[in-house]
N, C-alpha and C positions, 0 to 999 in steps of 0.2 A: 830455341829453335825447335821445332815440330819434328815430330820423328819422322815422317815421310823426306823430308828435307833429307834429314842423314842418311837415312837409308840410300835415299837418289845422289848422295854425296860419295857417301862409301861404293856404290856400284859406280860410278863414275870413274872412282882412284884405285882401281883397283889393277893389282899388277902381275904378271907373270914372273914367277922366280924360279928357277932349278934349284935340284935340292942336291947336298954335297952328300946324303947318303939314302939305303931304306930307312922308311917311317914307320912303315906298319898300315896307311889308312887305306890301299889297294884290298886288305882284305874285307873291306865293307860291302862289299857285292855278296862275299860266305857268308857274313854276318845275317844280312839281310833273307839269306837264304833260309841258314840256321833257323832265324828268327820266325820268318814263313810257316816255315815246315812246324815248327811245338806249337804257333798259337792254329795252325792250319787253317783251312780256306774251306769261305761260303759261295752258294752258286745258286742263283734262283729263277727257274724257269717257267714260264707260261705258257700254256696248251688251249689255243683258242681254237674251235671248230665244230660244226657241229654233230650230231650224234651218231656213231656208227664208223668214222672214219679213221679208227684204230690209233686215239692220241696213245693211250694207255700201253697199248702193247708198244708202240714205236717208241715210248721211254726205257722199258725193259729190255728195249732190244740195245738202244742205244748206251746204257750204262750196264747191261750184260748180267743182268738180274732180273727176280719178280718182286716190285715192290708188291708189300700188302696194305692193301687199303679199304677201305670201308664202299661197297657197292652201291652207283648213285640210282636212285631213284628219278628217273625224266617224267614224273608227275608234278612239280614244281609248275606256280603261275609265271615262276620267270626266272631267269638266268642266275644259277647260286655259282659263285665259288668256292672250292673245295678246295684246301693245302694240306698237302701232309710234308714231312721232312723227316729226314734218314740221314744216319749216319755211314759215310762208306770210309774203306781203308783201302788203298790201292799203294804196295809196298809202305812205304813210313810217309806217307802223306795222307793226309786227313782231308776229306770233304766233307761238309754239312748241305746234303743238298734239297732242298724244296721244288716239290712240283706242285704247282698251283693247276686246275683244272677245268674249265666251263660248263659245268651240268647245266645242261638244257637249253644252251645253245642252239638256237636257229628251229626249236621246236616249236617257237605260237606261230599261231596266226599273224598278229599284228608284230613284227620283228620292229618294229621302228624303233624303241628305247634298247633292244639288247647288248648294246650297246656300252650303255650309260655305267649296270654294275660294274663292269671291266676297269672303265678310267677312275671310276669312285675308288675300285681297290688299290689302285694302283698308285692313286693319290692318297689315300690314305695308309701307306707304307711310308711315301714320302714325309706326311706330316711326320708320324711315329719320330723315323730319322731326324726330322729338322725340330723338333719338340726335344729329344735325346740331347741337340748338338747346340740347342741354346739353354740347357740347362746351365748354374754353376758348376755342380759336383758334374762334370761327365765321367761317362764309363764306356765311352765308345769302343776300347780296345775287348772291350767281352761282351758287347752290344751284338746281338743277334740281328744282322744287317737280313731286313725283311723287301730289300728294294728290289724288283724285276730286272733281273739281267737279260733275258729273253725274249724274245714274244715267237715263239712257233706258231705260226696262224696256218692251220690247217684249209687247202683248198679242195673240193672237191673235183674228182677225176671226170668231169663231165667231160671236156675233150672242146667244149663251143668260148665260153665265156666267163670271166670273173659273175657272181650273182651281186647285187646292188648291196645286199647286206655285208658280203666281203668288203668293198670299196669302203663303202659308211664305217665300218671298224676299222681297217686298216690306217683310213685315214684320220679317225678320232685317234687313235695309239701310237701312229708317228712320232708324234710330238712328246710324246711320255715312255718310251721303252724301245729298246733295239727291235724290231719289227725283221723274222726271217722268215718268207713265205714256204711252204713246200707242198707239192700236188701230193696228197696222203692216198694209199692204196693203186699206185701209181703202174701196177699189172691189169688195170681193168681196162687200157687202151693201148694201143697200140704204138708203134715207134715213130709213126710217123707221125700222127696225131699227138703223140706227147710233144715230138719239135713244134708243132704248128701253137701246142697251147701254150707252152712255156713263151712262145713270140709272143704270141696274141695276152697273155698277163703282162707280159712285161711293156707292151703297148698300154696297154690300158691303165698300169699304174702309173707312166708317166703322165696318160692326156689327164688324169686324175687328179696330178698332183704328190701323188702317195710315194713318201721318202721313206724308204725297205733300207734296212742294215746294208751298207757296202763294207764288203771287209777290208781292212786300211791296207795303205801300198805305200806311205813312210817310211816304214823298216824294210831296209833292204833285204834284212835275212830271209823276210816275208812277202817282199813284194808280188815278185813273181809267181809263186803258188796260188796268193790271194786274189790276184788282179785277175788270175784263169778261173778261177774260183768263180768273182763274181759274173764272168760270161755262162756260169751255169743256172743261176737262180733264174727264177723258181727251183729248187732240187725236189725230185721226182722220187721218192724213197717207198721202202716198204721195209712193214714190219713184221717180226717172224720171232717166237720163243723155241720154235720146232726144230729141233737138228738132225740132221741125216750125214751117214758116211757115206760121201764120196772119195772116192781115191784111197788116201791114208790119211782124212781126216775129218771130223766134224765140221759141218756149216750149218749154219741157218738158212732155211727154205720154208717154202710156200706149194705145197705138193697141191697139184690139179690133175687131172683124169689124164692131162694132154703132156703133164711133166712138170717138172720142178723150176721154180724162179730163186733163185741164191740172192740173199739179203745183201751181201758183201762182195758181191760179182757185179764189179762197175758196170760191164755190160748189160747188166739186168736193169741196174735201177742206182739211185746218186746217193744210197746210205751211209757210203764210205766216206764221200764228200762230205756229207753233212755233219759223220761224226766229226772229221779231221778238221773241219770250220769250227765246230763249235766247243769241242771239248781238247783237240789237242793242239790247236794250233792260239785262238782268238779267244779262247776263256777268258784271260787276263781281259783282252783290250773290250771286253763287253760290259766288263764290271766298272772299269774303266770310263767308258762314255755312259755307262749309267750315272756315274758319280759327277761327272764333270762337265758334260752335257745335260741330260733330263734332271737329273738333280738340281745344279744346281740352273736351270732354268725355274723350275720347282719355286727351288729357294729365293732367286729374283722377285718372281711373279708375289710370292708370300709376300717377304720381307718392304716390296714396294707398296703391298696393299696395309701393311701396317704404319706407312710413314718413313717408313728409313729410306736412305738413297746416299749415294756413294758423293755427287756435286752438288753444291749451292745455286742459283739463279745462275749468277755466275760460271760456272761452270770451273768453280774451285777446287781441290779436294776438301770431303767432307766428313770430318771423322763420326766415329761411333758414338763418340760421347757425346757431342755436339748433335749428332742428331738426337740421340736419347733427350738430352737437355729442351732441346725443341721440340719434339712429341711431347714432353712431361710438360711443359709450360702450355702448350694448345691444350693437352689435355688436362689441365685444371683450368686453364681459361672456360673450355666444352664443359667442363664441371661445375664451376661460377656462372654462368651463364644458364645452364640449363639449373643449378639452385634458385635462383635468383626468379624463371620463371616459374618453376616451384613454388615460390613463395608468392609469388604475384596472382600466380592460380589461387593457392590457397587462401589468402586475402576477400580476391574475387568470390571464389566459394562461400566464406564466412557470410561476406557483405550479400550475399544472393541468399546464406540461410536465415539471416537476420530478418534480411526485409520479408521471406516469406514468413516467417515464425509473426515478426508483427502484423502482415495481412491475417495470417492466421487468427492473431491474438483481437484485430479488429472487427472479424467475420465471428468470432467468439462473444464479442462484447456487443455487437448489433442483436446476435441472436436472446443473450441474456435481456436485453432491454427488451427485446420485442414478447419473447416470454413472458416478462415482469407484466410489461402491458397485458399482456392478456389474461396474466392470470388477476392483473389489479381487475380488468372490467368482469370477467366471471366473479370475482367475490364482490364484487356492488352487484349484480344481476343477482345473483344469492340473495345478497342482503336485503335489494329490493324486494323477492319473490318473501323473502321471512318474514317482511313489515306485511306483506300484504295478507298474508296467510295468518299474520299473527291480528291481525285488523279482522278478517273473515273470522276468527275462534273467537275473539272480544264480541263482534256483532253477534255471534250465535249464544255466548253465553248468557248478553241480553235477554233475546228472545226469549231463549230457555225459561229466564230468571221472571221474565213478564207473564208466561204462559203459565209457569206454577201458579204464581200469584193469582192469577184470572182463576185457575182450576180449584184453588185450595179458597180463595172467595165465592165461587158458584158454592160449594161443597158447605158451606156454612152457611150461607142463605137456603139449600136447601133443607136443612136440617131443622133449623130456626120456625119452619112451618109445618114442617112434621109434629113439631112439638106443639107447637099453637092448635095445630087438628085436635092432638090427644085429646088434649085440657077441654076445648069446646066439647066434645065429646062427653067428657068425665062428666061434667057438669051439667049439659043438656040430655040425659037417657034416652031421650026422646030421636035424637037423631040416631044411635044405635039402630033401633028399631026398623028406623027407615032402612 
């Protein structure tokens, strides 16, 4: 029997009984608390907006500190993020809190991709997580959960319209993180103008499309605060590290020539709201549809592009292992197949270097012959030009040999009468005389 089977068996049969005394397991809600409180809580928020509109200060104002962080530079070609995380103590509870940041935000020219680094970050958080949660060894319980609970998307206070670049991001980020809008520096218009903008955003994010955090109205403990809550978004807030006494006590304010705006005076501005939405009422439930919502949509979207899926054709249930089994057999079938053409490429190759190596080896062997041939007729053309030459020094030596002869025969005939003179002479006196 398949374990799904029991389980749908056992929730089935399952029965109500009164118990004849205490047990003890009522105190799992302390436990739980206990347990809370020593391993303590993470909380991670995002500051999208662009430059000038006081993210930084309205976090120190909202967690009642100065963080320290390193000053951004808005020379950047394009939108960096920037995270730091702190540790805070507030009585015996522990936060780990991360502020993530938008340096240079909405500063190019061309804003079209500013976009794009936001959801990259924010997805790759998720991986991290879901890389973490498909390991063996997990260690999720001291895993530094890096996932965005937040998204502050800073508006500015122009007083007319959402800018196309707000829509474009808000609506890219929907779908991946709690999305809570607020008009930032929200003293630079006025009251009546602030009502007309906050209509006029919340028109336009619906003709838009753009699904903004509504805070849940389930829990009845919470309904009612929440549900008032959401008829104030957009919240209209301002930030302030400056205190002044009034009365008998410190507040936060915004001193102008004209007088003082109080950070925490509902009537000024919706900073109290914002706190008491985000940090003391809905904390939980943010982290919450982070995990259960964008997550695991996240994890869906992944997990389907790898192959897994939860039914068969049919529309069965499909276990784990059964799918593993069936990626693992496609994918060495994908691996058989692609060897195989491998090897048929390779083949191919061989048979393509062969036949050229023998074209090779035949344009080698024409040229050898043709070579051969020429060098056979230049050595006949030689050996013709030697016979001939050696014919021309034969005839010459002839000559030669004829021409002494003829010279060295004059040269004794003429000698031969020289001497016949003498003698005639010797013998006749008489011709002396003459």
């Amino acid at each position: 029997m398949a374990a799904t089977d029991i389980a749908r068996q056992a929730g089935e049969g399952c029965r109500t009984v009164p118990l004849a005394g205490h047990v003890g397991f009522d105190s799992l809600p302390d436990q739980l608390v206990n347990q809370s409180i020593s391993q303590g809580f993470c909380f991670n928020i995002l500051c999208v907006g662009e430059t000038g509109l006081g993210k930084s200060t309205l976090m120190d104002t909202l967690f009642n500190t100065k963080f320290e962080g390193e000053p951004a530079t808005h020379t950047q070609p394009g939108v960096q993020l920037q995270s730091n995380t702190y540790d805070l103590q507030e009585s015996n509870v522990g936060l780990k809190l991360t502020i993530v940041s938008t340096v240079g935000f909405g500063d190019q020219i061309n804003k079209e991709d500013s976009y794009r680094p936001i959801v990259e970050f924010i997805d790759a958080q998720f991986e991290a997580y879901l890389q973490e949660e498909l390991k063996i060894r997990r260690l999720l319980h001291n895993y530094h959960d890096s996932r965005i609970h937040a998204c502050l998307y800073f508006i500015a206070p122009t007083g007319h319209s959402l800018k196309s670049l707000d829509l474009v991001t808000m609506k890219k980020l929907d779908s991946k993180v709690n999305v809570i809008p607020v008009i930032a520096k929200s003293d630079a218009i006025s009251k009546s103008e602030l009502t007309k903008f906050k209509i006029k955003i919340t028109s336009e994010l619906v003709s838009n499309g753009v699904q903004i955090y509504q805070f849940p109205t389930d829990d009845e403990a919470v309904a009612e605060v929440n549900g008032t809550m959401n008829a104030h978004l957009p919240f209209a807030v301002i930030g302030s590290t400056e205190e002044l006494k009034i009365g008998n006590k410190m507040v936060k304010v915004r001193q102008y020539p004209w007088g003082t705006v109080q950070v925490e005076n509902e009537a000024h501005c919706d900073f109290v709201k914002l706190r008491e939405m985000l940090i003391r009422v809905n904390m939980e439930d943010l982290r919450e549809q982070t995990h259960s919502r964008h997550y695991e949509l996240y994890r869906r979207c992944k997990l389907e592009e790898m192959g897994f899926k939860d039914t068969d054709p049919d529309s069965k249930p499909f276990s784990l292992q059964e799918t593993y089994e069936a990626k693992r057999n496609e994918f060495l079938g994908e691996l058989q197949k692609k060897e195989e053409e491998m090897r048929q490429m390779f083949v191919q190759r061989v048979k393509e270097k062969e036949a050229e190596l023998k074209e090779a080896e035949k344009e080698l062997h024409e040229k050898f012959d043709r070579l051969k041939k020429l060098h056979q007729d230049e050595k006949k053309k030689l050996e013709d030009k030697k016979k001939s030459l050696d014919d021309e020094v034969n005839a010459f030596k002839q000559r030669k040999t004829a021409a002494e002869l003829l010279q060295s025969q004059g040269s004794q005939a003429g000698g031969s009468q020289t001497l016949k003179r003498d003698k005639e002479k010797k013998n006749n006196p008489w011709l002396c005389t003459e």
